[in-house]
VOVO-136420 format. One record per residue (C-alpha): residue in three letters; x, y, z. Coordinates in steps of 0.001 Angstrom, whole numbers, padded with zeros to 6 digits, always signed. Layout:
# VOVO-136420
ALAXYZ
...
# end
This chain:
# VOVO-136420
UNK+022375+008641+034414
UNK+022905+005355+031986
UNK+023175+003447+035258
UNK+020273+004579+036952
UNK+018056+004034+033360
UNK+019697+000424+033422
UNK+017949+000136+036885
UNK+014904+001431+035955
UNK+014473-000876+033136
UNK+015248-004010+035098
UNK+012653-003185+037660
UNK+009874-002666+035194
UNK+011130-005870+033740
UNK+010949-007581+036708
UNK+007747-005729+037675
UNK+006099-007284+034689
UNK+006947-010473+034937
UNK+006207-010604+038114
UNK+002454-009209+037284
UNK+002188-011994+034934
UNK+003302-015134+036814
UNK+000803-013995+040013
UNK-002316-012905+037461
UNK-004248-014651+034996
UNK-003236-013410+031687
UNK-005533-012429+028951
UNK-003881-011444+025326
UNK-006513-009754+023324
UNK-004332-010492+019927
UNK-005900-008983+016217
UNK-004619-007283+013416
UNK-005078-003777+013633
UNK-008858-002039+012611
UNK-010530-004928+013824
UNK-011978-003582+016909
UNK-009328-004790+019103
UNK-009099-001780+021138
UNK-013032-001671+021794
UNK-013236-004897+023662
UNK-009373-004127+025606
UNK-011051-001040+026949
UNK-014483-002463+027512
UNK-012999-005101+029499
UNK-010167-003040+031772
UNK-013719-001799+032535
UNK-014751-004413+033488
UNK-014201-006493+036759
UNK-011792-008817+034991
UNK-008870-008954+037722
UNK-005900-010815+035432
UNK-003115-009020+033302
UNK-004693-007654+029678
UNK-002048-007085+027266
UNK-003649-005781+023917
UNK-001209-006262+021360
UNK-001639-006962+017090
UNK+002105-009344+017319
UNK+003139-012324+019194
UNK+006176-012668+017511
UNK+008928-010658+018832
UNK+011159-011778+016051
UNK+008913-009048+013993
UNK+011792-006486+012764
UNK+009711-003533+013059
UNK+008546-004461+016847
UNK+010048-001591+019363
UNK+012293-002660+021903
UNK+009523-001462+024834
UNK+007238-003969+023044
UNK+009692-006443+022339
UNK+010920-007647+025988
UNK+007127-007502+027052
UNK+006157-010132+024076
UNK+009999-012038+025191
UNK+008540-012214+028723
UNK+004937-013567+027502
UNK+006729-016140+025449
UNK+008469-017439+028683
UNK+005690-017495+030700
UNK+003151-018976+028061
UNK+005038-020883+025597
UNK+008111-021839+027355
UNK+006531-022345+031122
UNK+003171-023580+030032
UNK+001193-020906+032406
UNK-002505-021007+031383
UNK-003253-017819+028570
UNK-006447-016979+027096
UNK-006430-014995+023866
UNK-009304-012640+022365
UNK-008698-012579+018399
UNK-011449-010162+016555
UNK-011929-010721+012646
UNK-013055-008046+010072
UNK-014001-008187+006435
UNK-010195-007595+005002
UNK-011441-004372+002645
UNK-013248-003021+005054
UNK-010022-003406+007757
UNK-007641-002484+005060
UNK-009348+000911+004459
UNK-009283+001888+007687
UNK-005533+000523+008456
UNK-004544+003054+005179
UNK-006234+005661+007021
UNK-004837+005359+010484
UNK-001513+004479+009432
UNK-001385+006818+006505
UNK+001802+008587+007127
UNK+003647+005042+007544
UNK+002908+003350+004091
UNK+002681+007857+002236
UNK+005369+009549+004399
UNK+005530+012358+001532
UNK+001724+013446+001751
UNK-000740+015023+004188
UNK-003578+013237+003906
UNK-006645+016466+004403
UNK-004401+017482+001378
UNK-005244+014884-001457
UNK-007967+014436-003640
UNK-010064+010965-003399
UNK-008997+010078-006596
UNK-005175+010296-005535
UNK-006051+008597-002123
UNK-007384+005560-003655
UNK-004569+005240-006076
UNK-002266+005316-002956
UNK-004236+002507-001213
UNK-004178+000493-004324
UNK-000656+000413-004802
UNK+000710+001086-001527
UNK-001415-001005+000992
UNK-000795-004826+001334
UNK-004294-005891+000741
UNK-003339-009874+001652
UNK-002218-009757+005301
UNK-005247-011349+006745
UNK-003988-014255+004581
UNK-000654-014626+006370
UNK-001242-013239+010068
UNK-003134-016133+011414
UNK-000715-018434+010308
UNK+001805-016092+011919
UNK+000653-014800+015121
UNK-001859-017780+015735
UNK-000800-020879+014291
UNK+002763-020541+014587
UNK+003046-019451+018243
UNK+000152-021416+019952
UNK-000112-024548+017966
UNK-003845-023671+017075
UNK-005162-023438+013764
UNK-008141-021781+013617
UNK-009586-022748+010080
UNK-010115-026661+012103
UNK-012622-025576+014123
UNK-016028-023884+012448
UNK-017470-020878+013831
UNK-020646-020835+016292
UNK-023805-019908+014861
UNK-021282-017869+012136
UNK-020607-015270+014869
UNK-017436-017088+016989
UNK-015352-019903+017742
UNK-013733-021573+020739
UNK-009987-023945+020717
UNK-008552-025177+023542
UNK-005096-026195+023046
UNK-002805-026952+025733
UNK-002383-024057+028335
UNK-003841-021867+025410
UNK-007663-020846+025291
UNK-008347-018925+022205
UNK-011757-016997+021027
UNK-011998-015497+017535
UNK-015088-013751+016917
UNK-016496-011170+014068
UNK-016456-007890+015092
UNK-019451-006904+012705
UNK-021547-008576+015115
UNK-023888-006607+017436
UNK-022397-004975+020359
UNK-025013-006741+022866
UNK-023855-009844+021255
UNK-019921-009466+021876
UNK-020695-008138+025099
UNK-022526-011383+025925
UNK-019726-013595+024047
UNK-017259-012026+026006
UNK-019187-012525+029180
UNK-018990-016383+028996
UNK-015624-016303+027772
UNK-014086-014281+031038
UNK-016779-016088+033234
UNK-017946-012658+033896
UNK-021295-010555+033930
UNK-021650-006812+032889
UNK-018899-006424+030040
UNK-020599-004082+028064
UNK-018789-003391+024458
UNK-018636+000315+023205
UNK-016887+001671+020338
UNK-013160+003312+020905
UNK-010803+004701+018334
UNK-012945+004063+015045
UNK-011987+005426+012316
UNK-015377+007938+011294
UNK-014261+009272+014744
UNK-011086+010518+013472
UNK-010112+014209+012359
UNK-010601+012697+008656
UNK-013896+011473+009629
UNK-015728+012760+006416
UNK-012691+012121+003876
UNK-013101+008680+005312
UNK-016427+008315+004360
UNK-015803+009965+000839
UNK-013346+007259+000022
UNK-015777+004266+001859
UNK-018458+005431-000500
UNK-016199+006143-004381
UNK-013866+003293-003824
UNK-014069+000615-006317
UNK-012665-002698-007452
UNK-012509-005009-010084
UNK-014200-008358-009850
UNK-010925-010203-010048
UNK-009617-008340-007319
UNK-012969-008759-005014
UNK-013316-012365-006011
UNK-009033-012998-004885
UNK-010125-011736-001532
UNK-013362-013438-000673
UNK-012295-016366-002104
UNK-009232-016679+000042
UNK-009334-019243+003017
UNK-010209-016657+005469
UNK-013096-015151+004154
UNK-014750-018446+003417
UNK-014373-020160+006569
UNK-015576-016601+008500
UNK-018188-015346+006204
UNK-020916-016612+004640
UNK-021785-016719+001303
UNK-024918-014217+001477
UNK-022538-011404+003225
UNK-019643-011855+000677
UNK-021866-011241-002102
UNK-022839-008171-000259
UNK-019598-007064+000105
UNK-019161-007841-003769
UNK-022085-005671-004713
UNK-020909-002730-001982
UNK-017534-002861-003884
UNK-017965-004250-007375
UNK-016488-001300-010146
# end
């Protein structure tokens, strides 16, 4: 039985690898929450014909990556990094309070294993998130997943029209774009991204969809902050180079204790 599992395994290795050096490969690569899973679907939808791996790591030295995962980042690396095979990469960006609240919510069990979450009060669920939930990893994933595995730093080049922005670097072809933009608008982005027509952009997996769909919008609407706290985050590099001014201070005023 161990033998024939050994078998198995090397076949679906060599299955994969063999799907990526044949296809075009297309790594739609965000932090979780940011509408990621949206544009992955709305594209397999699509009439895109390369390899779509949806993933929120490129690193597979990440300790907490699972082994499944981990050989089919090892096996990207070769092909993209090592080999130099041509990779385009879809990175969406969300305000980081907005994306933290929701990554708390989906991945509540994870950072609260000793709670059920339909059993808390909001006042005990924002404590949680306060002290639990690492509100700084939009600070460090870029540099991370982006910088540190394709060579691109995405704070050189400024965003188009404040909605996106395309690098070309080496074999790697990267778009970052806001996912607060309109739907038609992504939809289009996307469209001259893939050289495609008809990508059309619907919402997947958000979190007012969930089973916690109204405790979710409890917490959106008592949450508060301090100003220090609000003024750390839209004051950090990311937020100034993909925001602008007149939304941060909306996002201030939405938050602001």
């Amino acid at each position: 039985m161990e033998e024939l599992l050994l078998i198995k395994n090397f076949l679906k290795k060599k299955h994969f690898d063999l799907k990526i050096r044949c296809n075009d490969i297309l790594f739609i690569l965000s932090m979780t929450k940011t509408g990621s899973t949206s544009i992955a679907s709305s594209i397999r939808e699509s009439d895109f014909n390369g390899i779509i791996f949806h993933d929120h790591i490129f690193s597979y030295s990440e300790p907490k990556m699972t082994l499944n995962k981990k050989w089919k980042i090892q096996l990207l690396h070769k092909r993209a990094i090592k080999k130099g095979k041509p990779m385009k990469i879809i990175s969406s960006i969300r305000y980081p309070i907005d994306r933290n609240i929701s990554a708390f919510f989906h991945g509540f069990q994870y950072y609260c294993p000793e709670f059920e979450i339909e059993n808390l009060e909001i006042e005990k669920l924002i404590s949680l998130f306060k002290s639990r939930y690492p509100h700084h990893k939009h600070d460090e994933w870029l540099s991370n997943n982006i910088l540190a595995e394709t060579g691109i730093n995405i704070y050189d080049t400024p965003l188009e029209n404040e909605s996106y922005s395309l690098v070309r670097h080496e074999n790697f072809e990267l778009l970052t774009l806001k996912i607060d933009l309109a739907n038609e608008l992504i939809s289009k982005i996307l469209d001259q991204f893939l050289n495609l027509e008809g990508i059309f952009v619907k919402n997947h997996n958000k979190s007012s969809n969930k089973k916690y769909k109204q405790l979710y919008y409890n917490f959106k609407s008592k949450i508060k902050f301090p100003v220090s706290f609000i003024n750390t985050i839209n004051k950090s590099k990311f937020c100034e180079h993909f925001f602008s001014k007149e939304f941060l201070e909306k996002k201030k005023d939405e938050y602001l204790a």
